[in-house]
N, C-alpha and C positions, 0 to 999 in steps of 0.2 A: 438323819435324812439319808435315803433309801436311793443310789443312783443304778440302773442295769446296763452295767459296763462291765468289761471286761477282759480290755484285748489293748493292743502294742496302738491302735488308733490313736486310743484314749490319754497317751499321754498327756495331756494337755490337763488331768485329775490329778497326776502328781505334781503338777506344779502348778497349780491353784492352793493344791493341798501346802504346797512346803510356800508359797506365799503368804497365807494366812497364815502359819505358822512361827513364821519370821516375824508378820508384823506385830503379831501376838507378843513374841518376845521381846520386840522394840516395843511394844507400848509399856508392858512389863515394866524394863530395865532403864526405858532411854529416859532423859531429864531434857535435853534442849528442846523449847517448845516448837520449833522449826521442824527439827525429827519425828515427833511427835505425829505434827499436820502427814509427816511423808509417810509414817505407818500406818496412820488411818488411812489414807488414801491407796496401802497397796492391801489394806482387808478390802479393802470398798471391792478397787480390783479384782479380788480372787471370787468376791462375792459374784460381782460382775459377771465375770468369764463363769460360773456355775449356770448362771440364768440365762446365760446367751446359747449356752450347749443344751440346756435341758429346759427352757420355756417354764421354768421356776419362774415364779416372780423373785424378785429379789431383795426385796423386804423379807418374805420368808425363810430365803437365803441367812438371811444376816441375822435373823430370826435363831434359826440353827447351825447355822456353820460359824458365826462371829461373836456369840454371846458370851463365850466364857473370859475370864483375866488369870494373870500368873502365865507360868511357863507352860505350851499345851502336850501333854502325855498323853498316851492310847487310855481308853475305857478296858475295864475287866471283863470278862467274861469266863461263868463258870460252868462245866456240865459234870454231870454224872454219871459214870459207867458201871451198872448193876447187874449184876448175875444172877441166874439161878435155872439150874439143869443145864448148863452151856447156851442160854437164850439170853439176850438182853433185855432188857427193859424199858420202853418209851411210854411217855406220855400224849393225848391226844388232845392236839390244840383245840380251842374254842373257835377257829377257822376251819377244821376239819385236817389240818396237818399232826404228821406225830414228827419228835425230834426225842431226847436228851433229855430229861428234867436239866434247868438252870435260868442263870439270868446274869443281870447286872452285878458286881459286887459291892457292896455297901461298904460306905465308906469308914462302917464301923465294923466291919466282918473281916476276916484274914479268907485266905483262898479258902481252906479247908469248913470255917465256920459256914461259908458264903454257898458253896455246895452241899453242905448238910441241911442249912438252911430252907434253901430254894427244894430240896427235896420233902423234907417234909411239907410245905408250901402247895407245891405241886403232883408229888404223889402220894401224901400221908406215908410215907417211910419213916422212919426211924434209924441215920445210916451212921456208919465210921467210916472217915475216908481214909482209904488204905494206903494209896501211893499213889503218884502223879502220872498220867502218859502220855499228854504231851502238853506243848505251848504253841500253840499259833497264831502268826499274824493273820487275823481272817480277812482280810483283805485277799490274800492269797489262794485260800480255800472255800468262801463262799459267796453266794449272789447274793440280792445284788450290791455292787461295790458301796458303801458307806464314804461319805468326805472327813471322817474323820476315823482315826485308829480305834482301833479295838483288840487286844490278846486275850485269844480264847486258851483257857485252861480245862483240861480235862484232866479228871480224879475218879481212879474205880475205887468203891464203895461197898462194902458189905449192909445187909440190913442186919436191925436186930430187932426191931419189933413192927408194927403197925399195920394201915392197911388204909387204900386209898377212900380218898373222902371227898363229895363234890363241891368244889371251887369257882373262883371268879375266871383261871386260866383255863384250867384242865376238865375236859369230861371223863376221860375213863387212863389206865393203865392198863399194859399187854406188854408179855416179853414174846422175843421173837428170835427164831434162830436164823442164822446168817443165809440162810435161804429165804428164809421169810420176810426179808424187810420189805417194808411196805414202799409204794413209789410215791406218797403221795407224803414228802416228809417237807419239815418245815425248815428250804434247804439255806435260809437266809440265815439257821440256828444250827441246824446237822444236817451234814448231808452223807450220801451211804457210802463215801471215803472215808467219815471220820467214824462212820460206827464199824468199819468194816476194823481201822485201825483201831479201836476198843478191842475187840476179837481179838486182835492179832496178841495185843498185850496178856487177855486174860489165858490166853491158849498157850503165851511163851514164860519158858522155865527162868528165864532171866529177859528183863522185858529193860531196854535203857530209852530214858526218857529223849521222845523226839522233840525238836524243838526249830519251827523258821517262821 
């Protein structure tokens, strides 16, 4: 779930977030049934405060922001950084946005598998991921804000064979040189800070992995 926030206001989304969080882990961990009643009641809570800021209902809330068990961790996220002639490489959403080939990481995929994957997926590639550039909380670097974590990982990629093919996500491929990117990108997946940081990696002689 999709919130467009993104400012010192908004505090009141980290700590909905780290509420839910908690109660998560007390329902998790806790045993006394009295505790129990108290952690349900401070999800309900965070549920609550979600739908009172953003006219969410809050069944839908609880829907997506309360549904999972066990201790709660960030989602994965993996992109792809491709070259060729000094341009990058994007994919063109089914919305009319470009970004990154990537996605979700499967729970049966390691990072590197998860980005090879998603590439051939979405742009008929054929890749080896070469080395990492960075790790992000995207919470930090993209809109709009999500109520729950997510670490995006970026891996530049060599191809070795293939050639794009049309899909349920993607309609076409196009590389682009650092002048070229387009404005109309899909900024809630890439935005032209992190393709610009792609660049930056594939142009430096010794490139060390960023990471916040």
């Amino acid at each position: 779930m999709a919130l467009n926030l993104h400012d010192e206001k908004n505090k009141w989304l980290d700590w909905a977030i780290e509420i839910q969080s908690l109660a998560q882990a007390g329902l998790t961990y806790g045993h006394d049934v009295y505790d129990m009643e108290r952690y349900e009641r401070l999800r309900e809570i965070s549920a609550e405060m979600l739908s009172y800021k953003t006219d969410i209902p809050v069944e839908k809330i609880k829907d997506l922001f309360c549904n999972e068990t066990g201790y709660q961790t960030p989602k994965v996220d993996t992109r792809a950084a491709i070259f060729e002639d000094g341009k990058i490489l994007l994919v063109h959403e089914k919305n009319g946005t470009w970004s990154l080939p990537g996605g979700w990481c499967d729970v049966n995929q390691s990072v590197a598998e998860n980005t090879i994957k998603e590439t051939l997926e979405e742009a008929g590639l054929h890749v080896k991921a070469d080395r990492m550039i960075a790790v992000q909380d995207r919470n930090k670097h993209n809109l709009p804000i999500y109520v729950y974590g997510v670490v995006k990982i970026f891996i530049q990629c060599s191809v070795i064979d293939g050639a794009f093919v049309s899909n349920i996500e993607t309609t076409e491929t196009k590389y682009f040189a650092k002048d070229e990117i387009p404005e109309n990108l899909a900024n809630e997946k890439t935005t032209k800070e992190q393709i610009l940081m792609c660049f930056d990696a594939y142009e430096a002689k010794h490139w060390k992995v960023l990471f916040d």
